[in-house]
C-alpha positions in Angstrom: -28.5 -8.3 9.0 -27.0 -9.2 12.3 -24.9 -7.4 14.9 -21.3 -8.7 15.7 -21.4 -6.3 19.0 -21.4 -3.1 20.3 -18.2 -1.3 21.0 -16.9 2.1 21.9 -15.1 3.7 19.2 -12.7 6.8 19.9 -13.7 9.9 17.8 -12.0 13.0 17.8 -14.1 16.0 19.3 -14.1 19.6 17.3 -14.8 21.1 21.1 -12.5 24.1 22.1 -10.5 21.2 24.4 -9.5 19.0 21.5 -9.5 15.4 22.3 -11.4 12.1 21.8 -15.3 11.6 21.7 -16.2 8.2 22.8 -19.3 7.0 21.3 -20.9 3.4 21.9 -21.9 2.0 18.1 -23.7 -1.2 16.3 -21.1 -3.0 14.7 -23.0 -4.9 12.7 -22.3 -8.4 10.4 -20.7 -7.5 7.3 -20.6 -11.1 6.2 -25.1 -11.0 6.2 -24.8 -7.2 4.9 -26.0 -6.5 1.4 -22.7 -3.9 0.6 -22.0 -2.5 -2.7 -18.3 -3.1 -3.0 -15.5 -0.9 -2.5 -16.0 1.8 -4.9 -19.4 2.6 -3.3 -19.1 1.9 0.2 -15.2 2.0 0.4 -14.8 -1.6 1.7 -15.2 -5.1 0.6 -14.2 -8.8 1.5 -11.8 -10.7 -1.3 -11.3 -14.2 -1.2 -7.7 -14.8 -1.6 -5.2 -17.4 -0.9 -1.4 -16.3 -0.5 1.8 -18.3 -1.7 3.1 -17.2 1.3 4.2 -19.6 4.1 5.6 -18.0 6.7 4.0 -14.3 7.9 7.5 -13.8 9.5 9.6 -14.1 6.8 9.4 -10.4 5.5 11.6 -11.4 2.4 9.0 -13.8 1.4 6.4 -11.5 2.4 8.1 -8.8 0.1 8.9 -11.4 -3.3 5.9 -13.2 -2.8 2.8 -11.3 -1.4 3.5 -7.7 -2.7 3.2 -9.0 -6.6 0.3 -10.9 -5.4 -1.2 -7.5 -3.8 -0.4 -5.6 -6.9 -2.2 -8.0 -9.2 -5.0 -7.8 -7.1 -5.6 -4.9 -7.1 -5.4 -4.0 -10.6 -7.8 -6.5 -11.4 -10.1 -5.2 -8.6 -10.0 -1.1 -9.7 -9.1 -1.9 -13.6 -6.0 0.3 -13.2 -2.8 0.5 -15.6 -0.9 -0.6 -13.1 -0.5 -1.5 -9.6 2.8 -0.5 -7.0 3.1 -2.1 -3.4 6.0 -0.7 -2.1 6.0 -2.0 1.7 3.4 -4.1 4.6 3.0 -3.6 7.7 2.8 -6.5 10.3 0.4 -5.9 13.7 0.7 -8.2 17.1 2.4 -8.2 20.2 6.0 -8.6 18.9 5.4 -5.2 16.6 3.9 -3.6 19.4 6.5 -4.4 21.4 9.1 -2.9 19.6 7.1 0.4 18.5 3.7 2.0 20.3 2.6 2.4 16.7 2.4 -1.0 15.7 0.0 -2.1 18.3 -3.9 -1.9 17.4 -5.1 1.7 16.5 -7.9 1.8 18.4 -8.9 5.5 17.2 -11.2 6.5 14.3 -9.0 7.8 11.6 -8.0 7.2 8.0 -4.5 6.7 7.1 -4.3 9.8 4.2 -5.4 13.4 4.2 -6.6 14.9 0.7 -2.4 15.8 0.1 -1.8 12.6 -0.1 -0.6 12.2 -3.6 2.3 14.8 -3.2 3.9 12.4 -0.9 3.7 9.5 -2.8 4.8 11.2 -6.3 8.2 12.5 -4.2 8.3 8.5 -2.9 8.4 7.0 -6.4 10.5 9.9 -8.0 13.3 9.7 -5.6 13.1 6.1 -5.5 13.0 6.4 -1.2 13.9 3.0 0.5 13.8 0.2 -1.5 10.0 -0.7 -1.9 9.5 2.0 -4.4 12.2 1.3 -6.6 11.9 -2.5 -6.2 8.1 -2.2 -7.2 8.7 -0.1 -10.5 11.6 -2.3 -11.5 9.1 -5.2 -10.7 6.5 -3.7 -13.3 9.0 -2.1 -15.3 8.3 0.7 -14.5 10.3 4.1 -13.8 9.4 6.9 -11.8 7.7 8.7 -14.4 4.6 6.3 -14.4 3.3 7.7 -10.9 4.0 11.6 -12.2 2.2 11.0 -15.3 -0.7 9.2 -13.9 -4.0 11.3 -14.6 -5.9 9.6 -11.6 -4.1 7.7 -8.4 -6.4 5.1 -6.1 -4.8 3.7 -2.5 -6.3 0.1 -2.0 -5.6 -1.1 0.9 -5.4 -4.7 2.1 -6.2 -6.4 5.8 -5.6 -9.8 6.6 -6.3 -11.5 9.8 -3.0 -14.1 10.5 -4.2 -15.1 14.0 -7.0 -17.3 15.0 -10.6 -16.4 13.8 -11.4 -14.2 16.8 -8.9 -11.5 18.0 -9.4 -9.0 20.8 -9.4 -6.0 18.6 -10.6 -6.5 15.4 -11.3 -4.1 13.1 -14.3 -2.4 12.2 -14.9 -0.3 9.0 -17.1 2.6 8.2 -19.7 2.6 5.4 -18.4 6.0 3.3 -21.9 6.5 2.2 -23.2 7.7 5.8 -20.1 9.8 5.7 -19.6 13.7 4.8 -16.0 15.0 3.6 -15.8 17.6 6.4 -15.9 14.3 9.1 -12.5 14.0 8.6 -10.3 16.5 10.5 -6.1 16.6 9.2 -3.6 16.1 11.6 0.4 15.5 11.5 1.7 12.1 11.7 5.2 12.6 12.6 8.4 9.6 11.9 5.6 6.6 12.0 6.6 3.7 14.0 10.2 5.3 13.2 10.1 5.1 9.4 11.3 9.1 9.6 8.2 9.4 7.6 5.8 12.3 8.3 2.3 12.6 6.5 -1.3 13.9 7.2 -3.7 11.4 8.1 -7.2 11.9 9.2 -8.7 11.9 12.3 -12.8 11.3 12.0 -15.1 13.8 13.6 -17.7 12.2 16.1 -21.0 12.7 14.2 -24.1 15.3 15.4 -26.5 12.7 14.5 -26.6 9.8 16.5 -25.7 6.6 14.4 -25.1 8.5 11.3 -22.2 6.8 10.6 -23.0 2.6 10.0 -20.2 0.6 10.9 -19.2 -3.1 9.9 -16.8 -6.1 10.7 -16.4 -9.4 9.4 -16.7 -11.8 11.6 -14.2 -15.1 11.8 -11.9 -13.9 9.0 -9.5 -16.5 7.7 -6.1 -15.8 6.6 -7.4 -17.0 3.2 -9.4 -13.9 3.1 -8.5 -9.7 2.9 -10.4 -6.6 3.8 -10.0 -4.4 0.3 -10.6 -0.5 1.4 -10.4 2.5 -0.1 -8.0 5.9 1.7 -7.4 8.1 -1.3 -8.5 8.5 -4.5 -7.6 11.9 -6.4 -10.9 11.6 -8.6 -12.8 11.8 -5.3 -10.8 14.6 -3.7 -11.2 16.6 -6.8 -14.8 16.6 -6.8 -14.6 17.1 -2.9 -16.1 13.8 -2.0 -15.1 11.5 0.6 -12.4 10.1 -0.8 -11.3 8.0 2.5 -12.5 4.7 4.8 -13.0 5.3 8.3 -11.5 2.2 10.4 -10.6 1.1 13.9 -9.9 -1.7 16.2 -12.3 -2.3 18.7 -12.2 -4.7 21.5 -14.6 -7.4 20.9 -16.5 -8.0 24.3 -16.3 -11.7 24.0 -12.9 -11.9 24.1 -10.1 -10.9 27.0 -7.2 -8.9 25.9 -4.3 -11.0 24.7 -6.0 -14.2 24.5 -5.6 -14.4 21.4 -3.8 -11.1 20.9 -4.8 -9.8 17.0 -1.9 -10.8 14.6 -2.7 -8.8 11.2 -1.0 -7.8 8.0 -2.1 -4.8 6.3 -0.4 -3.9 2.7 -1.3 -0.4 0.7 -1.7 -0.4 -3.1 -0.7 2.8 -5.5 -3.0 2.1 -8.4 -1.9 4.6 -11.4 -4.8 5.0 -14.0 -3.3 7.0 -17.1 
């Protein structure tokens, strides 16, 4: 197993002066790593080629990729059913618009152990047209997401750029994790949505390299990043229910040139 490079990754400190804990970390080859799969180490890489053809075109992106997304995922998790309610495009344009569509270049994952209150009051009042679009697209109403006994978030990266980016993104194996690495914090009107949330800031660790972390080198836009940020099974037994992530800046290549370009979509999988 090879290394892709080593970075510095931005932690958050528990000290008495809250604020970030550089470390300097492996990022090793995910593509030579022998890795479980998603369910077991909260990540994996999907081969999968999008009618989509043009990233722009959020319409498209919308009727075309978020069916796509949802059937993915239920065949990846073995849910009832699968709800993609919205994506989220990252590069210079999005960044230039809103600070919070640039790279996060932070370790954090996107959901604290709440989670599921948020997206139950999403679906029932039907907010914005992704929810109700996506029941009506399954057929579903409301009362699906309510009655659902267990509720998984799969999410799903995808490189749209060239094969190298300045800051890629690296993922944490959750088995070198503990539950109590992630620390809450308030997430206030995201990128402008008017959406607020708790999402989770990870803890730098005691131990040095305790945590492993992995990217996958050269990814194609043919190819996704699958990762796990919630799953109400896990956060009921008070396991780590969540994927660390971040964007690092890859040493090899300057800042801008070529400028990441991603798409990152979030699956609600509903198991009855």
């Amino acid at each position: 197993m090879g290394t892709f490079c080593r970075a510095t990754l931005n932690y958050a400190s528990v000290a008495s002066t809250p604020g970030p804990a550089p470390r300097d970390v492996a990022i090793l080859d995910a593509r030579g790593a022998d890795l479980p799969g998603w369910r077991a180490c909260g990540f994996e890489l999907v081969q999968h080629r999008s009618g989509v053809d043009d990233w722009d075109d959020d319409d498209r992106v919308a009727a075309v990729h978020h069916p796509e997304i949802e059937d993915l995922a239920r065949a990846m998790t073995g849910c009832d059913h699968a709800l993609v309610s919205s994506h989220l495009r990252r590069g210079p344009a999005q960044a230039a618009r809103h600070e919070d569509l640039a790279p996060i270049t932070f370790v954090h994952s996107d959901f604290a152990d709440n989670y599921v209150d948020l997206i139950r009051r999403a679906y029932a009042n039907a907010e914005g047209d992704g929810p109700a679009a996506a029941l009506a697209r399954r057929g579903l109403t409301a009362q699906a997401v309510q009655d659902a006994g267990r509720i998984v978030i799969l999410q799903f990266w995808r490189n749209l750029g060239p094969a190298r980016m300045d800051f890629p993104l690296a993922f944490c194996d959750a088995r070198t994790l503990r539950p109590d690495d992630g620390l809450p914090f308030l997430v206030t009107d995201y990128a402008g949505s008017g959406i607020d949330f708790h999402a989770l800031a990870v803890v730098a660790p005691d131990e040095p390299d305790r945590h492993t972390w992995y990217a996958f080198p050269e990814l194609t836009p043919d190819e996704a990043v699958a990762f796990r940020t919630y799953d109400t099974d896990l956060v009921r037994e008070g396991a780590t229910f969540f994927t660390p992530h971040s964007a690092f800046r890859d040493p090899e290549v300057p800042v801008g040139e070529p400028a990441r370009s991603s798409i990152e979509l979030r699956a609600t999988c509903l198991f009855a």
